[in-house]
ZAPA-538045 format. One record per residue: x, y, z of N, C-alpha, C in turn; chain. Coordinates in steps of 0.02 Angstrom, whole numbers, plus 50000, padded with zeros to 5 digits. Layout:
R     nx     ny     nz    cax    cay    caz     cx     cy     cz  c
R      X      Y      Z      X      Y      Z      X      Y      Z  A
...
# end
This chain:
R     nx     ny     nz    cax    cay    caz     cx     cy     cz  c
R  54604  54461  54997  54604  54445  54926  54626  54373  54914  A
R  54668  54347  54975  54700  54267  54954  54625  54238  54952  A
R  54576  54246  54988  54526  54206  55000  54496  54204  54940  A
R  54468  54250  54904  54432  54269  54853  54466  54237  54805  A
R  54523  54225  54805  54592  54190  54745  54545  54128  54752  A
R  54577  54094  54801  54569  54032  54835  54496  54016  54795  A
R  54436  54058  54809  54375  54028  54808  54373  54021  54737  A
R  54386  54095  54691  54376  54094  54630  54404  54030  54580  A
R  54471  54003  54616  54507  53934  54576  54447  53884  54594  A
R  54414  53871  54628  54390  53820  54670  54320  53831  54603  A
R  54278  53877  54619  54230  53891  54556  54251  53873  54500  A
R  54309  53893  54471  54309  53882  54406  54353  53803  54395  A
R  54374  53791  54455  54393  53707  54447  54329  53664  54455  A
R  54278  53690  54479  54202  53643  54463  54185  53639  54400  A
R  54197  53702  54388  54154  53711  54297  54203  53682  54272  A
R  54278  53692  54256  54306  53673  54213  54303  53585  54226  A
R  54312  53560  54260  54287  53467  54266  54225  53459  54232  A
R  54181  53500  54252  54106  53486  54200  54137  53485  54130  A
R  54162  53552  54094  54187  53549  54031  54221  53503  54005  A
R  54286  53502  54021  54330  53455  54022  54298  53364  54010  A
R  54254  53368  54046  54205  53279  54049  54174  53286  54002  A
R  54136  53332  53979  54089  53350  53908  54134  53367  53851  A
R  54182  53388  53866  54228  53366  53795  54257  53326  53774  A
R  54269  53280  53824  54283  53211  53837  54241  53166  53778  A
R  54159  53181  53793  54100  53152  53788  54094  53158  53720  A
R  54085  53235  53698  54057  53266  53650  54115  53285  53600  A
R  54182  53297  53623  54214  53315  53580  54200  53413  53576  A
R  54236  53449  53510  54200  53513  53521  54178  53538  53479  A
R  54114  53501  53484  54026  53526  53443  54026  53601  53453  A
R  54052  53628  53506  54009  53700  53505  54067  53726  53486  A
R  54117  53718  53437  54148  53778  53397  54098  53776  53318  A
R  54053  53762  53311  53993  53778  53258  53949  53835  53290  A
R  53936  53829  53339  53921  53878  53375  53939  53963  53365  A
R  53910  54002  53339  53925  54082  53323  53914  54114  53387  A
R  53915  54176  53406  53918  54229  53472  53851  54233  53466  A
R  53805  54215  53423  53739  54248  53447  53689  54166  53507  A
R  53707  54132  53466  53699  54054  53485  53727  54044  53587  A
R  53772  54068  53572  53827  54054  53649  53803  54114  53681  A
R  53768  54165  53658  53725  54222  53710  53672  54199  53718  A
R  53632  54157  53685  53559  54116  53687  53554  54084  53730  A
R  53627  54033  53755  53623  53959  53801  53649  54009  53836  A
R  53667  54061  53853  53701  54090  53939  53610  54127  53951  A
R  53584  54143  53909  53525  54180  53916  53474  54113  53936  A
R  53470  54074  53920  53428  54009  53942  53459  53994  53999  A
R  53509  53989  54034  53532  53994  54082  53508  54014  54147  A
R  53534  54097  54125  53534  54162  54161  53429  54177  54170  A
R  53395  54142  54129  53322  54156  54127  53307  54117  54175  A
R  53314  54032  54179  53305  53987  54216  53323  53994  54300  A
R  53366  54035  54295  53402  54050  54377  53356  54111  54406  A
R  53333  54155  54344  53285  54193  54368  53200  54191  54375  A
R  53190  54132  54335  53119  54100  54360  53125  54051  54431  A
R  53178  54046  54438  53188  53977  54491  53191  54023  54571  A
R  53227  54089  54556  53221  54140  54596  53149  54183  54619  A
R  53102  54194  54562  53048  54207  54564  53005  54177  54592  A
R  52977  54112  54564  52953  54064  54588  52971  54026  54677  A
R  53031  54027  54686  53038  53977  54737  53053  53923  54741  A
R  53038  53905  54679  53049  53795  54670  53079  53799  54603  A
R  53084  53740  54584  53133  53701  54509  53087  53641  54520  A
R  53085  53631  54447  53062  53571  54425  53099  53513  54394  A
R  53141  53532  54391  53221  53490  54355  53263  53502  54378  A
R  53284  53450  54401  53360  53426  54442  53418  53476  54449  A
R  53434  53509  54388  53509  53551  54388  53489  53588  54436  A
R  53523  53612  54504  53498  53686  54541  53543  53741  54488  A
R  53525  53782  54548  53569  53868  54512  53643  53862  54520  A
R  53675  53830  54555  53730  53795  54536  53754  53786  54516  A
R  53738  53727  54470  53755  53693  54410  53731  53742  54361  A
R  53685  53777  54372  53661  53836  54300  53716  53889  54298  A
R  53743  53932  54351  53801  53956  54348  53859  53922  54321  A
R  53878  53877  54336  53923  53832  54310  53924  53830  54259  A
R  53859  53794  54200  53859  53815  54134  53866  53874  54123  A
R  53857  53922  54151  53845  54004  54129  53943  54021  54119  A
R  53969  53998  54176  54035  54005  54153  54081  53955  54097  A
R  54038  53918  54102  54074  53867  54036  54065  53891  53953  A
R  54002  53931  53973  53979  53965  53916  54019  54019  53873  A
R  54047  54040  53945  54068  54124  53924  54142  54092  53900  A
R  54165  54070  53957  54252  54033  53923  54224  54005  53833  A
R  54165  53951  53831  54161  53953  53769  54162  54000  53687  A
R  54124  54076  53736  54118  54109  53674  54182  54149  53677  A
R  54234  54156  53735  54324  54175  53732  54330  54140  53710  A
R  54360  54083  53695  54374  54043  53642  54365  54039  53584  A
R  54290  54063  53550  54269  54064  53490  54294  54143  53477  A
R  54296  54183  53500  54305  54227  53485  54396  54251  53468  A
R  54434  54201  53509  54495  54207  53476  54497  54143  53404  A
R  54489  54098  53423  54470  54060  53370  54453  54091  53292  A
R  54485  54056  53248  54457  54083  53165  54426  54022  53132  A
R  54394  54026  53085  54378  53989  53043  54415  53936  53002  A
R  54506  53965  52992  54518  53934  52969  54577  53878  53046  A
R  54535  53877  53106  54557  53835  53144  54511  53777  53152  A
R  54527  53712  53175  54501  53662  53160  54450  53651  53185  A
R  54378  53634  53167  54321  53596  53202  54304  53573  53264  A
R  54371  53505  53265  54367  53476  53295  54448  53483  53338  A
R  54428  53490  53395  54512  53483  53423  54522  53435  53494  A
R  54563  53423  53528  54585  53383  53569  54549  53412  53650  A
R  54556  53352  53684  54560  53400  53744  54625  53430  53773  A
R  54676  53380  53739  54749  53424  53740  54773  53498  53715  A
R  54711  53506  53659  54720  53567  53640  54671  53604  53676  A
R  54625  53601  53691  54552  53633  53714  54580  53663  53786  A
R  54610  53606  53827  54613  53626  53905  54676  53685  53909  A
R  54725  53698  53890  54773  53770  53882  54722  53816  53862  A
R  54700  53834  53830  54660  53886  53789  54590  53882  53844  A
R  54559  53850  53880  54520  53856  53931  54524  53895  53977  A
R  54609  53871  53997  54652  53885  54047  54654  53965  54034  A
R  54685  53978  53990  54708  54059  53953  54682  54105  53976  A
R  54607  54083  53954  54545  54117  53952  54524  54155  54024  A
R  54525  54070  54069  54508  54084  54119  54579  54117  54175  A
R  54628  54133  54148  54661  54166  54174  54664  54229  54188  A
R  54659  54237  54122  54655  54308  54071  54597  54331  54118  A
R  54540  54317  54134  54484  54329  54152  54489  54356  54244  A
R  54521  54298  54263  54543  54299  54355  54575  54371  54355  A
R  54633  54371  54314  54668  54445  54311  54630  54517  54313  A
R  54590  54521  54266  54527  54559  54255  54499  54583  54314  A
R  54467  54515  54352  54442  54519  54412  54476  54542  54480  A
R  54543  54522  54460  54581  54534  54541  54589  54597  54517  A
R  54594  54647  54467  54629  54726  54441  54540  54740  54471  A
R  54485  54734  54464  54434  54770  54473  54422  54748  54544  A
R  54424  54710  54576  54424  54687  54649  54467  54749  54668  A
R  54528  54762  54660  54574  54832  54706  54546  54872  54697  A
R  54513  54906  54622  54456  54968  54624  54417  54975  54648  A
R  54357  54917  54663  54308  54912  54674  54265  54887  54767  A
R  54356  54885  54789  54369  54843  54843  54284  54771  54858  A
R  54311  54731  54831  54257  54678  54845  54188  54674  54842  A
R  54160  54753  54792  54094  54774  54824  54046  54686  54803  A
R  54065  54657  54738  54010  54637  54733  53996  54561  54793  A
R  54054  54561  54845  54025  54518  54892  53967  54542  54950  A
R  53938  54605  54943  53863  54642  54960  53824  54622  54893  A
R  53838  54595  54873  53757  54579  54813  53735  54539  54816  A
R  53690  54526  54786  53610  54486  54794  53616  54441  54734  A
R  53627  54383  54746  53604  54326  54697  53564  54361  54630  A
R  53530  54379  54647  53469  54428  54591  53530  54463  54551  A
R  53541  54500  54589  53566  54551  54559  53633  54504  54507  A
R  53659  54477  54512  53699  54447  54483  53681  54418  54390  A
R  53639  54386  54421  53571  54362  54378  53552  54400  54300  A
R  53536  54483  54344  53508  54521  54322  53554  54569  54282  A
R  53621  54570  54309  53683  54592  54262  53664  54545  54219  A
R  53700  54476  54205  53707  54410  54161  53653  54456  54094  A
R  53574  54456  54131  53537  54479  54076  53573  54547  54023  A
R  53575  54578  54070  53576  54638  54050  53631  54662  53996  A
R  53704  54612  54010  53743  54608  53971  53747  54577  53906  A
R  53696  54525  53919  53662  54461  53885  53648  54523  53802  A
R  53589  54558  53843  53578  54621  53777  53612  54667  53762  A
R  53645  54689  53786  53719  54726  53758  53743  54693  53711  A
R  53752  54613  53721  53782  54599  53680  53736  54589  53613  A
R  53697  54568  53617  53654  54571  53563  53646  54621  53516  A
R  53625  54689  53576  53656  54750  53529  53706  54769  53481  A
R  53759  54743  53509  53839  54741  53470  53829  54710  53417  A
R  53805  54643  53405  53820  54597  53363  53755  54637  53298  A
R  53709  54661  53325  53669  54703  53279  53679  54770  53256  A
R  53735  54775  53289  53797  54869  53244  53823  54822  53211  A
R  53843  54757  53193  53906  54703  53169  53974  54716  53218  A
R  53951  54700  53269  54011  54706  53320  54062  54786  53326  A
R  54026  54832  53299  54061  54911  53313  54029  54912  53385  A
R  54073  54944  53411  54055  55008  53450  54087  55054  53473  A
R  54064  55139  53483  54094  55202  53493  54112  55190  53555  A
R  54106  55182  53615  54137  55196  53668  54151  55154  53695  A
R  54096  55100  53700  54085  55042  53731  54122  54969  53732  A
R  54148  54931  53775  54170  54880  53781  54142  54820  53722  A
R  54192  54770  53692  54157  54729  53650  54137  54652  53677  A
R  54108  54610  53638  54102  54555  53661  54141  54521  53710  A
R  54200  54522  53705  54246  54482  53736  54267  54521  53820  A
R  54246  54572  53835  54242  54627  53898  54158  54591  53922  A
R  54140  54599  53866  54057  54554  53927  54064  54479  53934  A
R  54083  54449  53890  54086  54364  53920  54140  54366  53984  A
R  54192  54390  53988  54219  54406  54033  54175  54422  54094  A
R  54144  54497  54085  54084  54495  54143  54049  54464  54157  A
R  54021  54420  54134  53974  54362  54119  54008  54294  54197  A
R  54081  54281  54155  54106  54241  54198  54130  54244  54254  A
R  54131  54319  54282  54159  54329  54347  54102  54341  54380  A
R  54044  54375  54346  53983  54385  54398  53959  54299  54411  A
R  53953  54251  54368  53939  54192  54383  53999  54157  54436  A
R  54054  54166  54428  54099  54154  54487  54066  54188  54567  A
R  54089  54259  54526  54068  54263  54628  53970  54227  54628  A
R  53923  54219  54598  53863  54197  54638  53899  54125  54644  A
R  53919  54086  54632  53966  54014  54650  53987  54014  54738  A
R  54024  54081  54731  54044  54090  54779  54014  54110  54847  A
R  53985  54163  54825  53929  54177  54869  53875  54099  54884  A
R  53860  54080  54842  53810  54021  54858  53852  53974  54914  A
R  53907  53984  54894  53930  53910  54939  53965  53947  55004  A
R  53980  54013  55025  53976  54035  55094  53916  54028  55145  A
# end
């Protein structure tokens, strides 16, 4: 499990430098951004990694890599928006942005290491695809939710799938770079 620690900081210290430089850049444009918007760009994502899989080739520079990478910058994005209110500010710092990144992605590691002891490691037997193909699949769950207006009877809410979102894009990170 140290290893899996180890790798998972290492993943999310790639993405978070991407973020971190683009908020730098951009400031934070994507708290205008709603949950249906931030399931769109993980779904443009998560589509692109699966034509690039299909196909065989890419035609544009980013590999699946860097598309995972956004895919987890995404999901920390819509944790964020989702604790976030309206009446919090627009625009905020990267002094404020990077704790609450951090949180997120803590909050999230935890998650993962409690289902790693249940699950003992299964998803290091999976298939790039398959990873992919969760991302989708959750992708419409969530969509579903947001079209009850975020109810649901049994089922986990938004913030339980961006979560999933970001750990299945962690371990293909991981997996890719073993």
């Amino acid at each position: 499990m140290s290893a899996t620690n180890h790798q998972y900081d290492q993943a999310i210290e790639a993405a978070a430098s991407i973020f971190f430089k683009k908020t730098n850049d951009y400031g934070t444009a994507w708290r205008v951004l709603r949950p249906i918007s931030i399931i769109d760009q993980i779904f443009i994502k998560a589509q692109r990694i699966r034509t690039i899989q299909e196909l065989g080739e890419q035609r544009v520079g980013d590999g699946i890599a860097d598309e995972f990478k956004g895919i987890i910058n995404y999901a920390v994005i819509g944790l964020m928006q989702l604790q976030l209110t309206n009446d919090d500010p627009e625009e905020m710092t990267l002094e404020e942005v990077r704790p609450r990144y951090l949180e997120v992605v803590t909050d999230t590691k935890t998650l993962m290491q409690n289902k790693n002891h249940d699950y003992g490691e299964a998803w290091r037997s999976m298939s790039q695809e398959s990873f992919v193909d969760l991302i989708l699949m959750k992708l419409q769950r969530m969509r579903q939710i947001l079209s009850n207006d975020g109810k649901t009877l049994i089922s986990e809410g938004l913030d339980a799938n961006f979560q999933d979102i970001l750990n299945y894009a962690v371990f293909a990170l991981i997996l890719l770079n073993e």
